[in-house]
N, C-alpha and C positions, 0 to 999 in steps of 0.2 A: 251552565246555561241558565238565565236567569226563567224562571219561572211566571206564567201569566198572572197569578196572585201578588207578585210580588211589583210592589212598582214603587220604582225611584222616584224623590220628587221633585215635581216638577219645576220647568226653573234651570238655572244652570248655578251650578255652587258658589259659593261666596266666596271671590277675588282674593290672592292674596294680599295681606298688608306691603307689602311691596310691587304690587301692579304700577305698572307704567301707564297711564292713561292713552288712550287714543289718541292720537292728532287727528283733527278733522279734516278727512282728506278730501284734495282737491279735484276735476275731474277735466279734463278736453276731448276734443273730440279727435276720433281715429278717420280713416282715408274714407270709409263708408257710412259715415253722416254718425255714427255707434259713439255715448261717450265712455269714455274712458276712468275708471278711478284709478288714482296713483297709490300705492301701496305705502300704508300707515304705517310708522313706527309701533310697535306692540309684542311684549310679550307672546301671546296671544295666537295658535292656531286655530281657522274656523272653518265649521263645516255648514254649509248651506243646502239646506234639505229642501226640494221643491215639491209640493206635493198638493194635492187636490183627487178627483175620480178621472177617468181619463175622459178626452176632449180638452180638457182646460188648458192645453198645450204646456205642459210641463219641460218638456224634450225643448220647445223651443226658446219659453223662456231663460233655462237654466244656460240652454248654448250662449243665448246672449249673455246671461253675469260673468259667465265663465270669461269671456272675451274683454267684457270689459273692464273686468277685475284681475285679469288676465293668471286667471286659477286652473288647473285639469277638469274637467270636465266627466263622470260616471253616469253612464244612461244605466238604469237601475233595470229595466226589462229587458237587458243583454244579459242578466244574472241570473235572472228565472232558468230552473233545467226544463228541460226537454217535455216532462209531465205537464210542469205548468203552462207552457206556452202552447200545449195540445187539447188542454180543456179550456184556455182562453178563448182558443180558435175555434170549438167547438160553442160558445158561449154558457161554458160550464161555471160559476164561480169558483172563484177558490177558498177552501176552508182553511181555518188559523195555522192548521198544521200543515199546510202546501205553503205558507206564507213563513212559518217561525225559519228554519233555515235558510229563506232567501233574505228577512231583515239582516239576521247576523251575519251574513257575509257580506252585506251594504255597507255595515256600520265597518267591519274588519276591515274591508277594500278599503274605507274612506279614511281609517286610520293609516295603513298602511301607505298611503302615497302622502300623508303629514308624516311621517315619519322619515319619508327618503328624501324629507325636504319642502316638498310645495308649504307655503304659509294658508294654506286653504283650498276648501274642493268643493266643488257642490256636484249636488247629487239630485238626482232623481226617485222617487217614491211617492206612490200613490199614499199610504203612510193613514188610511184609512181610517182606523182606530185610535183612539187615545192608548192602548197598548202596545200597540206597533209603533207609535210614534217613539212610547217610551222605550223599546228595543235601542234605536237610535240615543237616544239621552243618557244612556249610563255610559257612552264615550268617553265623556272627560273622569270617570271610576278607575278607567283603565290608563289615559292619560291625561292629565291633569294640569296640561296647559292648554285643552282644549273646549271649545266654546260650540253650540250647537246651536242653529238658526234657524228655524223651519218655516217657509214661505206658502202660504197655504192661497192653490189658485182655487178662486169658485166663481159659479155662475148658476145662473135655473137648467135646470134639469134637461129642459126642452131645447136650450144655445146648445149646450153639451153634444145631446144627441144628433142636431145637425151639424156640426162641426165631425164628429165622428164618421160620419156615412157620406162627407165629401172626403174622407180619407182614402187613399188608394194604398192597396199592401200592405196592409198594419191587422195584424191577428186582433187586432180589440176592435170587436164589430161592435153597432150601437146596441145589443140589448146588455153588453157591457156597464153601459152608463148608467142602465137603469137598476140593475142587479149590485152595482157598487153605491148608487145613492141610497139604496136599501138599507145597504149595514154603518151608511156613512157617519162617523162621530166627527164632528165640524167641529176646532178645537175652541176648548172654553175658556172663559175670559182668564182664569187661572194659568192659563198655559201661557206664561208671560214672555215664551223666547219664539213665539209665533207671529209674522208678520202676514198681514192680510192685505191682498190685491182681488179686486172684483179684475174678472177676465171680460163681464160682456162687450167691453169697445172691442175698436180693432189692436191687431198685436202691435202693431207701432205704439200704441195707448200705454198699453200693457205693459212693455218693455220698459218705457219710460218710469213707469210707476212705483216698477216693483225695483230697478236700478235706485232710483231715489229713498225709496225706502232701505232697502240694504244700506247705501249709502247712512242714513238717520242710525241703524242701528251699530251701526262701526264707528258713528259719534258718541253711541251713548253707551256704549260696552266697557 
């Protein structure tokens, strides 16, 4: 288990001298207006990490990539056990050590379903810290044709919290948002495999944005 002192760096590793480049792939549209991208030739398995505080709609953007990139799809707060999803509900935070076993089974699960095949998966995590993110990043350590993206959704403090409290049935109540912008490390310019979408339009906005971007980073990979 890697240790919190210890952090891989950032960045994803240096390509082999025989990478196959990207093609730049092309995109249409599916029956519900959603577009589509067509799957690139590439060496290359990718995991597309969605993450932000909650509110930022994580859950819904990644369903979108998923569909249009047409990859599996891991809602990452299906993973939490039973503890953690009872002081979320409580609106207890969770400390490093409620969170370190549920990153490494993200990052496991998301190798595990590249391994029985899909060409990519994304995922869900709030992904908080720049240590937790780097839980996630030492995947391609373990396998090494693998490529790590992290989508980082943000907005002010105050979108967040209304968007929470028109939620219905979701253990993350709003004082959530405020208790996670607390410890939030916003990734730094360094963190060069991090794609940034502002959430405050509406989700149709949002969708679009963050599809596009994906899209740029699968040209320039």
């Amino acid at each position: 288990m890697l240790s919190y002192e210890t952090r891989p760096a950032i960045g994803q590793p240096a390509p082999p001298a025989d990478h196959l480049p990207i093609s730049p792939p092309t995109s249409n549209t599916m029956a519900n207006g959603t577009s589509q991208i067509s799957k690139p030739e590439t060496k290359y398995h990718h995991i597309w990490l969605i993450t932000g505080p909650a509110g930022c709609g994580k859950s819904t953007v990644a369903q979108s990539l998923a569909n249009a990139m047409d990859l599996p799809f891991i809602e990452g707060d299906e993973f939490h056990p039973p503890a953690n999803v009872e002081k979320m509900s409580q609106g207890i935070p969770l400390t490093d050590s409620d969170r370190w076993d549920w990153l490494t089974q993200l990052r496991e699960e998301a190798l595990r379903r590249l391994s029985a095949g899909s060409e990519g998966v994304v995922l869900t995590c709030s992904a908080l810290k720049r240590k937790y993110r780097d839980v996630i990043r030492v995947a391609p350590y373990y396998s090494h044709d693998v490529l790590v993206h992290f989508v980082y959704l943000h907005a002010r403090e105050e979108v967040l919290i209304e968007r929470v409290q028109s939620r219905k049935g979701h253990f993350m109540g709003a004082s959530m948002v405020h208790s996670q912008y607390s410890i939030l490390e916003a990734p730094g310019a360094d963190e060069t495999d991090v794609i940034r979408v502002d959430v405050s339009g509406s989700m149709e906005e949002v969708e679009r944005e963050a599809l596009a971007k994906v899209h740029e980073a699968l040209q320039e990979s």
